[in-house]
N, C-alpha and C positions, 0 to 999 in steps of 0.2 A: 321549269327550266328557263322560261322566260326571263326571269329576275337576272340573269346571269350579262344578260344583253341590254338590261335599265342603263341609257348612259353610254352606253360602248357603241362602235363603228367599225363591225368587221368584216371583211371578206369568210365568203363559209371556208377556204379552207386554214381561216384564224380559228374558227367555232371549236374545233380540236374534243369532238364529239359526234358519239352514234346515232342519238337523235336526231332530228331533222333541224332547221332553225324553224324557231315560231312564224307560225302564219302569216300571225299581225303584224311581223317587224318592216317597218319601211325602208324602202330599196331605191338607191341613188345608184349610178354610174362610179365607181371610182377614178376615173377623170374623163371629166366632161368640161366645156369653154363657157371660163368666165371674163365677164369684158372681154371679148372676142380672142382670148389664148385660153389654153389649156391647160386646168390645173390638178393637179393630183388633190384630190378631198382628205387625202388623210395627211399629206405631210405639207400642203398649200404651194409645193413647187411648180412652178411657169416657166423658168428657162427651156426652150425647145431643144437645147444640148441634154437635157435629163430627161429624155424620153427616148427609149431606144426602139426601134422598128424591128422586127422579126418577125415567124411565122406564126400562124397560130388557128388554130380548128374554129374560131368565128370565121374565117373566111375572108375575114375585112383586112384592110389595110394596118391592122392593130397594132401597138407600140405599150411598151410599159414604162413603168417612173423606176429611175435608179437609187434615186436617194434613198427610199424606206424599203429598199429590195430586200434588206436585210429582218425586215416584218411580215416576209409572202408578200410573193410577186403580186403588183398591181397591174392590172392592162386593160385598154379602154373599153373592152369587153367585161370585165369584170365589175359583181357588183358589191357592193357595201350594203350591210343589214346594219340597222337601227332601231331602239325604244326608247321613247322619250324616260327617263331620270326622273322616276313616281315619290321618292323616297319611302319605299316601304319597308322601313322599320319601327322594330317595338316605339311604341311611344313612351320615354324614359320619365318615371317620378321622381327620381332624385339625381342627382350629380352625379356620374360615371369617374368623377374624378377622384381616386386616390392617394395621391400625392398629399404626404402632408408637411412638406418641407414649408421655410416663411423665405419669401421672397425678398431682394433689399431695397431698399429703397427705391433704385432706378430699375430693378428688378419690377417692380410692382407697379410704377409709370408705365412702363415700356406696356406688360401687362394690361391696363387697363384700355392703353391708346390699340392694344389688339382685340379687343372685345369690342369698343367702339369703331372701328374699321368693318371687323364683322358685321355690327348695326346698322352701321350705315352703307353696309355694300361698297365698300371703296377700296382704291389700293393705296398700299403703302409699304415701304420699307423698312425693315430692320437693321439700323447702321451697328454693328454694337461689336466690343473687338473680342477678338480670339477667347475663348473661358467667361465670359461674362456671364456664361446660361442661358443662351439662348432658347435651348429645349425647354426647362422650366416657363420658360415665359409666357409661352405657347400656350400650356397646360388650360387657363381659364375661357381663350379664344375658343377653341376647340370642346371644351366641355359646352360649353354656349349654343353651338353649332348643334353637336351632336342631343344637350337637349332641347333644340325645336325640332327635332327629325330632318337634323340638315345631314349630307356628305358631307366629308372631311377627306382631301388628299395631301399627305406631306410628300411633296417631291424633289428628289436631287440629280444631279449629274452623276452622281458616283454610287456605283453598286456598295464600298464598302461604309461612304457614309448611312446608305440605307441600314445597311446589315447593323451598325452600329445604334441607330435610330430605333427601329424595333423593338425590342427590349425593355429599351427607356421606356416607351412609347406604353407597351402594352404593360408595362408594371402601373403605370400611371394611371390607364384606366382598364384593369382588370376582367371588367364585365364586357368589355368592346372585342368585337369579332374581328379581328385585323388581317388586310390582305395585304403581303408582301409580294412586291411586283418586279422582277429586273428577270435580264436574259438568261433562261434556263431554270427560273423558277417554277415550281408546281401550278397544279394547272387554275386557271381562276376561279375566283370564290366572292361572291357579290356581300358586302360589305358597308356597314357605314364611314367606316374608317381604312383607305387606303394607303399605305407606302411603297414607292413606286420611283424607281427613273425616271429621268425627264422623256424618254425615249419611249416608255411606256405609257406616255401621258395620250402618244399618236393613236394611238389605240379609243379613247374616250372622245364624245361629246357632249358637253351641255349636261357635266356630270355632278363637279362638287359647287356646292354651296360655299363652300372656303377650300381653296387652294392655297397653300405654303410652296413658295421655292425657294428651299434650302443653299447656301452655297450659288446663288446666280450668276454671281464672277467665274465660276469654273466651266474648265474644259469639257464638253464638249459646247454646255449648254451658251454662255458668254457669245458666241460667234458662229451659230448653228441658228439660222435663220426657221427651218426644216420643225428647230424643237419647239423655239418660239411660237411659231407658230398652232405648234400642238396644245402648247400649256393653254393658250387662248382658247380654242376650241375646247378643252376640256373644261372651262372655267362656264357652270351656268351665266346664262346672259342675267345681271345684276347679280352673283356674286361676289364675295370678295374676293381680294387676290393681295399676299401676302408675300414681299421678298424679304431674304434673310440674308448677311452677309458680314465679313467683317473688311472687306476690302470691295467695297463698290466699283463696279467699271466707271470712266469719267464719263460717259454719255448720263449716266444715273444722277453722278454729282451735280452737273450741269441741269437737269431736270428738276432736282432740288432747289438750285438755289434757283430755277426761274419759276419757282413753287408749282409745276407742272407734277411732280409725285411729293406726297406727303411723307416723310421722314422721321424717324425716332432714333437718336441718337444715343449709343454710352459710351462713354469713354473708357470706363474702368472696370476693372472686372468685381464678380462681386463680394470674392472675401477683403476687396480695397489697398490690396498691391500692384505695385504699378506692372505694366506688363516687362518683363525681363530684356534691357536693352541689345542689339546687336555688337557682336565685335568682329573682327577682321582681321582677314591673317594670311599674309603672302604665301602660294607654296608652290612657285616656280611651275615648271612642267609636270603637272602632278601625273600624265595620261602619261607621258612617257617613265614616270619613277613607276607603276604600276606596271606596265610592260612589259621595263626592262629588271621588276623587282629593284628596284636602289634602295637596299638599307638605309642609307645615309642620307634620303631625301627628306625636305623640310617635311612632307604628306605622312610618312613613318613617324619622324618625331611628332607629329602633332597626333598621330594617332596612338603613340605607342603614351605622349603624355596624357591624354586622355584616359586610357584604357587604366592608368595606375593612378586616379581617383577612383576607381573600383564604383562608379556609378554608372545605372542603366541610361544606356545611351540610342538615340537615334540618328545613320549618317545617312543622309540623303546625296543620291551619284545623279548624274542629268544622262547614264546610258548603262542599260543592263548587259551590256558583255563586259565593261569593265569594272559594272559592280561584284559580276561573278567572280572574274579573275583578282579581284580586291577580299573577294569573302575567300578564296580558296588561301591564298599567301596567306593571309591572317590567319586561318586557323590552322597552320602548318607553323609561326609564327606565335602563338599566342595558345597552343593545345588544352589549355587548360580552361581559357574565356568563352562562356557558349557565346559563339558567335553565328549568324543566321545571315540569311537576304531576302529578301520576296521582292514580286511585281507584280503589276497585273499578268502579264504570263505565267504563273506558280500557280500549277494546282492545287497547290497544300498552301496559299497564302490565309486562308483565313483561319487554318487551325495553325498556322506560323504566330498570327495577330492575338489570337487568343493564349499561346506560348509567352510572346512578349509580354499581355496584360497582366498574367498571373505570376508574371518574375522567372519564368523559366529561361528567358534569356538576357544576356547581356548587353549585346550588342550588335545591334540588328541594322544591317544594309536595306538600301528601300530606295525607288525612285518615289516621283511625285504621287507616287498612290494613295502615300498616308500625310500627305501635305496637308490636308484636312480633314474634320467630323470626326476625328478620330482622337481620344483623351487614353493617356498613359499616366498614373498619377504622380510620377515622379522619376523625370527622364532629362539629362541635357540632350543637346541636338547640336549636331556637324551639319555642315555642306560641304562636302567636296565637288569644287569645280561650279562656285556658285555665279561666276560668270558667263556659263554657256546661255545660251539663248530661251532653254526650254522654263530655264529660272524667270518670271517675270517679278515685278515687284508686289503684282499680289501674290502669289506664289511664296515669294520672300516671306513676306508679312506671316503670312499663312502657316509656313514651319516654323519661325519664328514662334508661332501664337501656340505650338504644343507645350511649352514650357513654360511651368509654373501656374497651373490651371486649377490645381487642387488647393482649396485652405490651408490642407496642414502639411503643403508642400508649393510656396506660393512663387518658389525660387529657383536660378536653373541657369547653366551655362548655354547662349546660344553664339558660335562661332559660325563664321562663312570663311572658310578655305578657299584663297579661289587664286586665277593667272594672269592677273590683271582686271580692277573693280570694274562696274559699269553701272550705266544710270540705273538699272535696277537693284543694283545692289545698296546705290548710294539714297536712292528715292525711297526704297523698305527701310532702313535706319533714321530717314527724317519721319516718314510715318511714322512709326512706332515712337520714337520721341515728341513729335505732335501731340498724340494721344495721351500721353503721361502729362504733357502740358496742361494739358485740356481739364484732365481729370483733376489735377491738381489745383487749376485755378477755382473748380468747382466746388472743391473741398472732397470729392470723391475718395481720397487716400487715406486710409486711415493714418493715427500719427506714429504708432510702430513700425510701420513701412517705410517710413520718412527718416528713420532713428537712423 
């Protein structure tokens, strides 16, 4: 049972077991004062406002951390178990990797410069845009790893890119025993190969030999000091550490160009079309044409011309009450179009996702949930109301980036519907034309795509 705790930082009642915890594992306070404040060991918070004081059967003066409350109460009477991270698994003879797709060119750069990251224990980023293949890219890092008897964690902010990852992940290497990790998942399973939330990472210490974060411009992880902090901790001391993204925060850029983190760039994706430009399109009060139902608002016309290209579409809303009241008109409105919604609140969102993938639907409402990780092979995309605030320009970029992702589907309408543009609307259309520049001057485009 021990192997279950190689790695990991838990309070026993995380252990989520009959047995007892191993003997041997060592026992830390879960917050005790570092540089003379007080800091939670598992999620590295110090503000004296994120410690609350209450009663409690030590008798002492005792307080717990608010931030990771949502992982079992911490309190300063509480302790943390730990074992050091043995790596004990099989020792592999050949390549666990089964993938035999051929990478493209920049595919295979990118590639190589993650295997020698790996080697050298260093960080680095993956710049590369929306459909490029990133997954694929991975593939040789990760076998490298896993054949010296390293750990491997792929981690994201988003449960659905997880769920999305998986799959790919374990088709790829077959023989690898994979633990999928996010809120409400089964119960843990000791592993050389993890996929996991960033929020699961708190959980670990001193665990992979190569960490991946997936997606690190996203919410929650992007401006969650809390997680950060985790991913570090779980990253062994001298291993690598691997960020992946197609929309970098500017703190990152900024770190690049003062060659502070090591960067791999692509610009283009890799069956060599360029990524599918932004357009724009006025549609007055659209929250009130929704409301008040207005047939004749510009929001219907642009919807109803959509819907008679009879292509699978995704419209993304910036607020689930009025994506409801937008899927409910529409399908009273359109009886015949399978029309859908989800968010993260839908219990039925990931059998809704797996609807959409397999063509059972048409036209699926969504807030930012599927703004990323997530590939549809052949979908235009709406924003309705792409100037609210919850829109940023990576965000933008980001939906943006579901269209046109597949070779033999490399093309695709993206519209932003909105009440007046704003710099993220107008900043995601100079990105995305940047990138085309870029690819272009590189020769990246094929000359079909150019026709």
């Amino acid at each position: 049972m021990e192997n279950k705790l190689y790695g990991r930082e838990i309070s026993q009642a995380e252990w989520n077991d009959e047995a007892n915890l191993p003997i041997q594992a060592i026992k830390t306070p879960a917050i005790k004062k570092q540089d003379g404040k007080w800091q939670c060991q598992r999620c590295g918070t110090t503000a004296p406002a994120k410690f609350i004081q209450g009663p409690c059967i030590c008798g002492e003066n005792c307080f717990y951390c608010v931030v990771c409350l949502n992982m079992a109460k911490l309190k300063k009477c509480t302790q943390l178990y730990y074992l050091p991270e043995i790596n004990a698994f099989e020792q592999l003879t050949a390549s666990p990797l089964a993938w035999q797709g051929e990478l493209s060119k920049e595919q295979a750069r990118a590639s190589q410069e993650i295997i020698q990251t790996y080697l050298n224990k260093e960080s680095r980023l993956i710049w590369a845009v929306a459909g490029s293949g990133k997954t694929e890219m991975m593939f040789q890092g990760i076998a490298h790893c896993l054949m010296e008897q390293g750990r491997v964690c792929i981690a994201s902010p988003r449960i659905d890119v997880c769920l999305e990852l998986a799959p790919r992940i374990q088709a790829a290497f077959p023989t690898i025993k994979i633990a999928l990790l996010y809120g409400g998942s089964e119960e843990y399973t000791y592993t050389p190969l993890v996929i996991a939330t960033t929020h699961q990472l708190l959980r670990f210490k001193q665990a992979f030999d190569l960490l991946i974060i997936d997606e690190v411009d996203s919410f929650p992880y992007h401006n969650d000091l809390a997680l950060q902090f985790g991913a570090e901790k779980a990253r062994k001391v001298g291993g690598a550490l691997l960020y992946l993204t197609a929309t970098p925060p500017s703190y990152m850029q900024k770190q690049i160009e003062s060659g502070q983190l090591a960067a791999t760039i692509l610009p283009a994706r890799y069956h060599g079309y360029p990524l599918p430009e932004i357009k724009t399109k006025w549609l007055g009060d659209w929250r009130k044409a929704i409301r008040k139902r207005v047939k004749k608002s510009l929001l219907i016309q642009t919807l109803a011309s959509q819907l008679s290209r009879q292509r699978k579409c995704i419209c993304f809303l910036p607020h689930i009450d009025l994506m409801l009241a937008l899927e409910k008109w529409l399908q009273e409105l359109y009886p015949t179009v399978r029309i859908m919604s989800v968010s993260a609140e839908d219990s039925e969102r990931i059998a809704k996702i797996k609807a959409m993938r397999a063509g059972e639907v048409d036209f699926l409402l969504t807030t930012t949930i599927l703004e990323r990780g997530v590939t549809f092979i052949d979908i235009d995309v709406l924003v309705i109301g792409a100037e609210d605030s919850i829109f940023t320009e990576s965000s933008l970029v980001q939906i943006a980036g579901r269209v046109g992702r597949h070779q033999n589907f490399p093309t695709g309408l993206v519209l932003f519907g909105h009440f007046g543009k704003t710099k993220a609307i107008n900043n995601a259309i100079k990105q995305v034309k940047m990138m085309n520049q870029h690819a272009a001057r590189a020769g990246l485009l094929n000359e079909l795509s150019l026709m």
